[in-house]
C-alpha positions as CSV (number, residue, x, y, z in Angstrom):
1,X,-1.9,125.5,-96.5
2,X,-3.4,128.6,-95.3
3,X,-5.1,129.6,-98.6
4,X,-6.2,126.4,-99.3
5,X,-8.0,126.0,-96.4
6,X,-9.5,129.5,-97.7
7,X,-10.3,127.9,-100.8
8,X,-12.1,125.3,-99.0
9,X,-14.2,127.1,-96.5
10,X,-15.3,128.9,-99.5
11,X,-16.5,126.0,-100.8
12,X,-18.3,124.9,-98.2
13,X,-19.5,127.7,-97.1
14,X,-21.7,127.9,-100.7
15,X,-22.8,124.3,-99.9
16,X,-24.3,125.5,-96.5
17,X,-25.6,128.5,-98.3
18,X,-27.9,126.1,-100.6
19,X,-28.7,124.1,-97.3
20,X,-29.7,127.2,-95.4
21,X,-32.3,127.9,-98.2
22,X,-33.5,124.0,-97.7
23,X,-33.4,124.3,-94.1
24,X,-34.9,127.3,-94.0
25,X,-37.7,126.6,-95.9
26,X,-38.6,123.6,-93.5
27,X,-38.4,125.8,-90.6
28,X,-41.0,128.3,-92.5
29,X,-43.5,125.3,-92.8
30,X,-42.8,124.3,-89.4
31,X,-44.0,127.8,-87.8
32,X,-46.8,127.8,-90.3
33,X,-48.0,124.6,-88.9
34,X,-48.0,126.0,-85.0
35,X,-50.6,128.1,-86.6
36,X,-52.3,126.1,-89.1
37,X,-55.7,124.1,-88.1
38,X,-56.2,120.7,-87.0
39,X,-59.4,120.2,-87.2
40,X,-62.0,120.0,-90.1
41,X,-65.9,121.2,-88.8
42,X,-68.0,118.5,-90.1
43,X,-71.3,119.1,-91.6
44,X,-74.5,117.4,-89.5
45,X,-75.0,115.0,-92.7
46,X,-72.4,113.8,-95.1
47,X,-74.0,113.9,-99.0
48,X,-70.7,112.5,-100.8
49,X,-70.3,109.0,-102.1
50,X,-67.4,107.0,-102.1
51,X,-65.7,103.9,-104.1
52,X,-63.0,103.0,-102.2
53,X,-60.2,101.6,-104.2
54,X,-58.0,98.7,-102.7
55,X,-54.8,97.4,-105.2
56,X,-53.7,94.2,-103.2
57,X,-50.7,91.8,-104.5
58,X,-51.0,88.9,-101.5
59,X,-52.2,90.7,-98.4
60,X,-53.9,88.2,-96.8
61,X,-52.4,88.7,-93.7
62,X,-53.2,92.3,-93.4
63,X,-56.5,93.0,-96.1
64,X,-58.7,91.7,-93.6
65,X,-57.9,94.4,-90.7
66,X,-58.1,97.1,-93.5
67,X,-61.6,95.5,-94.3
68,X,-62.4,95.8,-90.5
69,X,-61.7,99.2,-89.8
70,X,-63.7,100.1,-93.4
71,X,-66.9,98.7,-91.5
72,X,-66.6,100.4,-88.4
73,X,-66.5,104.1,-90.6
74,X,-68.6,106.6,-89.0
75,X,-70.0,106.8,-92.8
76,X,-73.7,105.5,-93.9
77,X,-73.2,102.2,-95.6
78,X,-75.4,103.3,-98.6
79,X,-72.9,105.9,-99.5
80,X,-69.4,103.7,-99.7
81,X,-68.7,101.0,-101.6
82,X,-65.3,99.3,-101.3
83,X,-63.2,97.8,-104.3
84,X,-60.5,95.5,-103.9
85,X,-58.2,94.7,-107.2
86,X,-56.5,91.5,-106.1
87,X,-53.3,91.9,-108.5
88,X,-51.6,88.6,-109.7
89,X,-52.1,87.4,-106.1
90,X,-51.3,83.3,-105.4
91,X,-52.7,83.4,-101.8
92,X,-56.3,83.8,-100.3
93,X,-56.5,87.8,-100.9
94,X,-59.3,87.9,-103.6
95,X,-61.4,84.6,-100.7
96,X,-61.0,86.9,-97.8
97,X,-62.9,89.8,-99.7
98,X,-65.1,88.0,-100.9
99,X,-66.2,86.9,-97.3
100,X,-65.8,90.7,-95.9
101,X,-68.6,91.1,-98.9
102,X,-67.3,93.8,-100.7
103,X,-66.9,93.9,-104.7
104,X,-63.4,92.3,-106.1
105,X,-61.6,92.1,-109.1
106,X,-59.0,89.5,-109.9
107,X,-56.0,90.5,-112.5
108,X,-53.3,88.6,-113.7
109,X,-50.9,90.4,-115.7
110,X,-47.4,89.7,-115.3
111,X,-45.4,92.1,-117.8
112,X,-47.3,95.3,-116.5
113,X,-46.6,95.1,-112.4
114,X,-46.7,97.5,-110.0
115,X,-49.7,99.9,-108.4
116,X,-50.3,102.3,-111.5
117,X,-51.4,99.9,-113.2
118,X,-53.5,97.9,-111.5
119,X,-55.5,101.1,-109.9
120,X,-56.0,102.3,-113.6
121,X,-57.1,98.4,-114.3
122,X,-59.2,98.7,-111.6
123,X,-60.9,102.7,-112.3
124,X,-61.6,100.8,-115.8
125,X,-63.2,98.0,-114.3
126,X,-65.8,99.9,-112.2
127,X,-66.5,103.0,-115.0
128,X,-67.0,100.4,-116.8
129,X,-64.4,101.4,-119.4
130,X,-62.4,100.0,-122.1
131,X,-59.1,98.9,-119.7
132,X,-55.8,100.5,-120.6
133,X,-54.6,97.4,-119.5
134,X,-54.6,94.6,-122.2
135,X,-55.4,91.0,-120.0
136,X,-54.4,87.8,-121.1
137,X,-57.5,85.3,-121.5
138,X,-56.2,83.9,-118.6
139,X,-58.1,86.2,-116.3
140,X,-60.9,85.1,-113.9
141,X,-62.6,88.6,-112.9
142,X,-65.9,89.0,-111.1
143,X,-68.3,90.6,-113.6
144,X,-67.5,94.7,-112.4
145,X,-70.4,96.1,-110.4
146,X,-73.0,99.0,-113.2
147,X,-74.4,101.7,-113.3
148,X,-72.3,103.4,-110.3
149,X,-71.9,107.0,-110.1
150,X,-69.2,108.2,-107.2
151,X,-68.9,111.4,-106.6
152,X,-65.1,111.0,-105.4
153,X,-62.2,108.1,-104.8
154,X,-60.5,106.8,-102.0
155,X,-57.0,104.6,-102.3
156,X,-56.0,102.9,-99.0
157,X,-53.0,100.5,-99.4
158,X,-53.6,96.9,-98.3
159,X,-51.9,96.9,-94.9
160,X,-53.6,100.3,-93.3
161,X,-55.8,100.9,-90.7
162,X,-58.5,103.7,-90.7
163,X,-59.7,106.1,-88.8
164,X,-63.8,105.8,-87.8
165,X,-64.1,109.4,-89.1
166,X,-61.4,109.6,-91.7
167,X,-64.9,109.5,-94.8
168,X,-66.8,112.4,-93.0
169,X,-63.6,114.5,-92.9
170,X,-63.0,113.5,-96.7
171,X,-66.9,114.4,-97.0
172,X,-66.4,117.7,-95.0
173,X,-63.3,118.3,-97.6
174,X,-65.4,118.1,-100.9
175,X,-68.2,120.2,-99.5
176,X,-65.6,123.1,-99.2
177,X,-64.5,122.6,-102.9
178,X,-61.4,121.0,-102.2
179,X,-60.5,118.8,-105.4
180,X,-57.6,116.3,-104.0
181,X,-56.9,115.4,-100.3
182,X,-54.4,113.8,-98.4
183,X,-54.8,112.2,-95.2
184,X,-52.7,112.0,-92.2
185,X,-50.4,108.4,-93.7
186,X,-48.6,107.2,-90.0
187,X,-46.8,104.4,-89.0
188,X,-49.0,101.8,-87.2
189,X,-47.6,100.4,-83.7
190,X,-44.1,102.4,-83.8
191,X,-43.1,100.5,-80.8
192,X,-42.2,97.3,-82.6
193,X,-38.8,98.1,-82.8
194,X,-36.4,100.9,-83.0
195,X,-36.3,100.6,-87.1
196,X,-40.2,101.3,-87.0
197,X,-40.2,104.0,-84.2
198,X,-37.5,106.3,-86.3
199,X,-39.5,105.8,-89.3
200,X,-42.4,106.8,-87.7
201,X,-39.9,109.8,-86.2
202,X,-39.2,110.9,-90.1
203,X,-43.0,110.8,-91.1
204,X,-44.1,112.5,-88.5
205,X,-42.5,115.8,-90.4
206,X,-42.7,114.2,-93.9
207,X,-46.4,113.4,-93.5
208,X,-48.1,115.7,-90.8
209,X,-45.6,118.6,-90.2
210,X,-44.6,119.9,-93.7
211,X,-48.3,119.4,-95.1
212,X,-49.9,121.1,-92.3
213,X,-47.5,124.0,-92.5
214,X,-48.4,124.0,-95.9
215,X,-52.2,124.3,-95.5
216,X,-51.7,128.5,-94.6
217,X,-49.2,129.2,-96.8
218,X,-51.5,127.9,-100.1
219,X,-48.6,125.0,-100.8
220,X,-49.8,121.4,-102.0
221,X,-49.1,118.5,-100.1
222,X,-48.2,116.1,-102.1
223,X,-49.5,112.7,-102.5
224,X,-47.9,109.6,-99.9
225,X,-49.5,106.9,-102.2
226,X,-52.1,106.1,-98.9
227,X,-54.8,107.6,-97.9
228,X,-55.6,109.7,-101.2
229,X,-59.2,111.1,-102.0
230,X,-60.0,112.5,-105.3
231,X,-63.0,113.9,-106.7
232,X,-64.8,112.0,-109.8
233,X,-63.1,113.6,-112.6
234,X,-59.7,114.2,-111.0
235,X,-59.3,110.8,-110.7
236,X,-60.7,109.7,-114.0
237,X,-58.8,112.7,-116.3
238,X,-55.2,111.9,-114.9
239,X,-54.2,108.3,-115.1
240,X,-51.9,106.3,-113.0
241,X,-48.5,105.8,-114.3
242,X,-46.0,102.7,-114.2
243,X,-43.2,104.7,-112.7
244,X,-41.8,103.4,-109.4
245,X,-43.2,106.5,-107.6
246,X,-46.5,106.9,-109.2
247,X,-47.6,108.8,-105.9
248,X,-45.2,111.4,-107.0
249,X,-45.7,111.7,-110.6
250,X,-49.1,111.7,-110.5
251,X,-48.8,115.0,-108.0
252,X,-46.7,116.5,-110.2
253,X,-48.9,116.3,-113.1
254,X,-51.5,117.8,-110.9
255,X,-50.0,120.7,-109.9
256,X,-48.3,121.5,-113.7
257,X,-52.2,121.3,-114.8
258,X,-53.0,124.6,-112.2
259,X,-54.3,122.0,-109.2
260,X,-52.7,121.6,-105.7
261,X,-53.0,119.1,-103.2
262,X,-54.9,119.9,-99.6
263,X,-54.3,117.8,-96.6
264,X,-56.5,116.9,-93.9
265,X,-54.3,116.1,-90.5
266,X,-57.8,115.1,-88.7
267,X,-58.0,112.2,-91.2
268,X,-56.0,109.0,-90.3
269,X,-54.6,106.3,-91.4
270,X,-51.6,103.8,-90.1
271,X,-49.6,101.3,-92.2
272,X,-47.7,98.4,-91.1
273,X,-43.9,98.8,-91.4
274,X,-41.2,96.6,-92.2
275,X,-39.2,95.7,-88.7
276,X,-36.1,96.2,-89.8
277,X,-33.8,98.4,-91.9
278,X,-33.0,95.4,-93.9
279,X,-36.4,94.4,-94.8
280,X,-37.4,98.2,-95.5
281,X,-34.7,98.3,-98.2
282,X,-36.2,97.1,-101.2
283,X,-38.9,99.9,-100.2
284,X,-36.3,102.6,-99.4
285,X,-34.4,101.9,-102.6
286,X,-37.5,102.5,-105.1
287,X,-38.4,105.3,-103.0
288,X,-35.7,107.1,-103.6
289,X,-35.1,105.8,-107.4
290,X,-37.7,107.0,-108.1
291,X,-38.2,110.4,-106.4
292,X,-34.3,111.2,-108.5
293,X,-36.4,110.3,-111.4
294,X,-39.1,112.7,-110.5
295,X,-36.7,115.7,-110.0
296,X,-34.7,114.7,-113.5
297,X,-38.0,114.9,-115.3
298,X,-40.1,117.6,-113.8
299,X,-38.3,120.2,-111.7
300,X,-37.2,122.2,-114.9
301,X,-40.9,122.2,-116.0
302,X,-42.6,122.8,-112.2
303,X,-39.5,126.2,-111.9
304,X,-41.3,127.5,-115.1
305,X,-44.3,127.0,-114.0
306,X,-43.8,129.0,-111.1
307,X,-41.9,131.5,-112.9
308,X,-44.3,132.0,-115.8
309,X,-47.3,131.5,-114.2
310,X,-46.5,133.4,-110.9
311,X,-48.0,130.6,-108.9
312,X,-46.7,129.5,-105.5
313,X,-47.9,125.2,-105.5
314,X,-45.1,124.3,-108.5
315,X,-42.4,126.1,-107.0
316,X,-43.3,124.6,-103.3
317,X,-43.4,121.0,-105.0
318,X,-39.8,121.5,-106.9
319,X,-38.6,122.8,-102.9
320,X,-40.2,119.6,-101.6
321,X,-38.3,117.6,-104.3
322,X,-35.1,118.8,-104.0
323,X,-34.7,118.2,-99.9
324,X,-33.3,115.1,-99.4
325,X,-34.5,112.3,-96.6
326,X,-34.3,113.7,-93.3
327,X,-31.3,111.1,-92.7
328,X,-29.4,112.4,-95.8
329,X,-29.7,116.0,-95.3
330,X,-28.4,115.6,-91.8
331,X,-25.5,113.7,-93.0
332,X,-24.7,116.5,-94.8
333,X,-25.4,119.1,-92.5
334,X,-23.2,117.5,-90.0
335,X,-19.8,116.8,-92.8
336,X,-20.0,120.6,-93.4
337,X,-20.3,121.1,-89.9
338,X,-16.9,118.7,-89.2
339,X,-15.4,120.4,-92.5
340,X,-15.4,123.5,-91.3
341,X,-13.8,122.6,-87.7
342,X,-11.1,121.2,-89.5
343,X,-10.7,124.0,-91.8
344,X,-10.7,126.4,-88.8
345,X,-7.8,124.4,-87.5
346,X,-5.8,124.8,-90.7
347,X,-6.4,128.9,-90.0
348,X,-9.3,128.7,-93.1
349,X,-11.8,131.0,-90.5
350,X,-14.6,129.0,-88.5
351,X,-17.7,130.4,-89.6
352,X,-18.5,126.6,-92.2
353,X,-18.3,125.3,-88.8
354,X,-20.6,127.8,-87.1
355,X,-23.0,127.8,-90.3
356,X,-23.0,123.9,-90.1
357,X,-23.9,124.4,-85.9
358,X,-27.0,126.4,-86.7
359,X,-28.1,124.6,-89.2
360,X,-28.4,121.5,-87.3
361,X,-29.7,123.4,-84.7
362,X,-32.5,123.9,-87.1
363,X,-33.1,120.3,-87.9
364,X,-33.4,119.5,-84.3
365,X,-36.1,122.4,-84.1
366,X,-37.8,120.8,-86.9
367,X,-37.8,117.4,-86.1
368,X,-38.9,117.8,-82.2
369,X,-41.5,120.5,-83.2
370,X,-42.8,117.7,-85.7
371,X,-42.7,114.6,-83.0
372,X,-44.3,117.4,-80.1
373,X,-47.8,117.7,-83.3
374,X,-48.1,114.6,-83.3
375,X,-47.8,113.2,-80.2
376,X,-45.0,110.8,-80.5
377,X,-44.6,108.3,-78.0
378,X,-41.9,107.7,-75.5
379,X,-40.7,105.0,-77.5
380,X,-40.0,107.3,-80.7
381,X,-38.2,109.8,-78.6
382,X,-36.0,107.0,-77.1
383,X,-35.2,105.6,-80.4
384,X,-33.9,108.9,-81.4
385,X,-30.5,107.4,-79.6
386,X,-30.1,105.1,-82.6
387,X,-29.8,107.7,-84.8
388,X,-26.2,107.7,-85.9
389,X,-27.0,103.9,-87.3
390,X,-30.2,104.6,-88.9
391,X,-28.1,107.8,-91.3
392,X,-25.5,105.8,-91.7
393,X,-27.2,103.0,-93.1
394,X,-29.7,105.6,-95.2
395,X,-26.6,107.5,-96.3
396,X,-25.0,104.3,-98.2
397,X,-28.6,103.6,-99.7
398,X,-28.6,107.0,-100.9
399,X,-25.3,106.5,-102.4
400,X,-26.0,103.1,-103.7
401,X,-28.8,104.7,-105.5
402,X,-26.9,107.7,-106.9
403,X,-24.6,105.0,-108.7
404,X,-27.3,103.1,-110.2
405,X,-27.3,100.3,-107.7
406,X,-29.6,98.5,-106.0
407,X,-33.5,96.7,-107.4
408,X,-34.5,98.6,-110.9
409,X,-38.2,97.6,-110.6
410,X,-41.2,97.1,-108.2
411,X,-40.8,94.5,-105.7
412,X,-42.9,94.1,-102.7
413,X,-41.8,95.0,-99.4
414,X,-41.7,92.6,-96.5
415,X,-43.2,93.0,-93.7
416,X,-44.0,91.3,-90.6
């Protein structure tokens, strides 16, 4: 019994060691981002212009509040124009911006569905390229706006709301030579219910603390699929794909050809969540899908990349890819930590149990240095209690997932 219990602390103990390296990585970016800046010095006139780039699949409920905070921009109007691809909508989306008077764009195209494509529909419609995107003669589009030369791209998601200065920022970003930025993606009114406020808890390090941390270090960022400025020819060299996580892929295409991602914290944004865990599944589900996809397919090729090419953004992206959810790595933090009491019991040594200790210890370092950044609210901190149910529940996604379970394709999350 004895040796067995060896045997298995061993094992363990080599599963912690690959967790410390995780762990210890996010505890690197979170003392880089005690030192990293917040704030991006704006110049005393902004001389970039914008298309803004809207895909919407029935968001009448929430387009026009994106619309609003798009006029109240601290930007000149002359220099913005904002584009709204109303994707094989059957509700009032493509009438409502047509009222807030900006330029729309009406697809219908049922066998190619999901973001990618509608975005590179949409780039196509206002270069006024050939589409990649075949449409069926069935299409009612507004003829596409000529002759428009941007000098960068901005893609908001339907149900966000903006910050006044989140364009100067973006504007302040391109004058420096920064290529592709991210902004500050948050969860908008995090006090709806506990669900939200814990999801708001888990990007408050996933969105703000890891990418700021990365800013000193020279890491990329990543892209959160909101809130995403590219300059002119990024944007038109490096298509969109179909893949459920096109956010993803598309970052990792852009780091393999030599660029990295920047992020700007002082840009912000907030999107409506789904209230509950159960209505945030379908959403959870092709998250994760698809970020498994994303390691199968390019963490061999971003490792060689930074092995070959000595450069730090490809190997940063395959660490970023291989940490699990904040829910799942705690899960597995905590069995190793349990594991290795037991195995202490059966006179297997306590140090898995010890390891597991400290490395939880770390997490909870993490995670409140993350929720202190930003500011969370009381409410955030209190739903921290639900915890245990919120892993528990992310856990047996996770699994469901690993088995091939679960929605295959894109489907669009509830909310509300």
């Amino acid at each position: 019994m004895i040796k067995l219990a060896i045997w298995f602390s061993i094992l363990v103990l080599g599963l912690e060691a690959f967790l410390t390296i995780l762990i210890g990585y996010l505890l690197l970016l979170t003392v880089a981002a005690l030192f990293a800046r917040r704030s991006t010095p704006l110049p005393a006139e902004p001389r970039h212009r914008f298309a803004i780039l809207i895909p919407a699949h029935n968001e009448e409920r929430l387009l026009p509040g994106l619309l609003e905070s798009l006029a109240a921009l601290d930007y000149p109007a002359g220099h913005l124009d904002v584009h709204v691809a109303a994707d094989n909508c059957t509700d009032r989306t493509a009438e409502l911006a047509r009222q807030a008077g900006v330029h729309v764009y009406q697809r219908f195209n049922t066998k190619l569905v999901g973001k990618g494509y509608a975005l590179n529909w949409l780039m196509g419609q206002i270069t006024n390229r050939k589409s990649q995107i075949t449409q069926p003669p069935t299409s009612n589009l507004q003829p596409p706006a000529s002759n428009l030369q941007y000098d960068a791209f901005v893609i908001f998601d339907a149900d966000t709301i903006v910050s006044p200065n989140f364009m100067r920022v973006m504007d302040a970003r391109l004058a420096r030579g920064e290529n592709v930025i991210q902004g500050y993606y948050a969860v908008r009114d995090p006090g709806r219910s506990w669900g939200v406020a814990l999801r708001y808890a888990a990007l408050a390090v996933l969105h703000y603390l890891r990418p700021l941390g990365r800013s000193p270090l020279r890491g990329t960022t990543g892209l959160k699929g909101n809130g995403m400025c590219f300059r002119a020819q990024f944007a038109q060299q490096f298509p969109w794909s179909g893949s459920l996580t096109e956010d993803i892929e598309y970052h990792m295409e852009l780091v393999l050809a030599g660029e990295r991602v920047t992020f700007a914290p002082d840009a912000v944004l907030e999107a409506e969540m789904p209230g509950t865990l159960d209505a945030s599944q379908t959403q959870n589900v092709r998250w994760e899908r698809g970020r498994l996809q994303m390691v199968r397919d390019y963490l061999p090729r971003l490792l060689r990349a930074a092995l070959f090419q000595r450069r730090f953004a490809p190997l940063d992206a395959a660490l970023e890819q291989l940490i699990p959810p904040t829910a799942v790595l705690t899960a597995v933090v905590g069995t190793c930590a349990l594991t290795g009491a037991g195995l202490g019991l059966m006179g297997g040594g306590w140090l898995a149990l010890w390891v597991g200790l400290a490395l939880l210890a770390g997490e909870a370092i993490y995670l409140a240095i993350g929720l202190l950044l930003v500011q969370a609210p009381a409410r955030v901190w209190l739903a921290l209690l639900y915890s245990p149910l919120f892993v528990a529940w992310k856990v047996k996604l996770y699994l469901r997932v690993l088995a091939g379970r679960g929605q295959q394709g894109w489907v669009r999350t509830g909310r509300g």
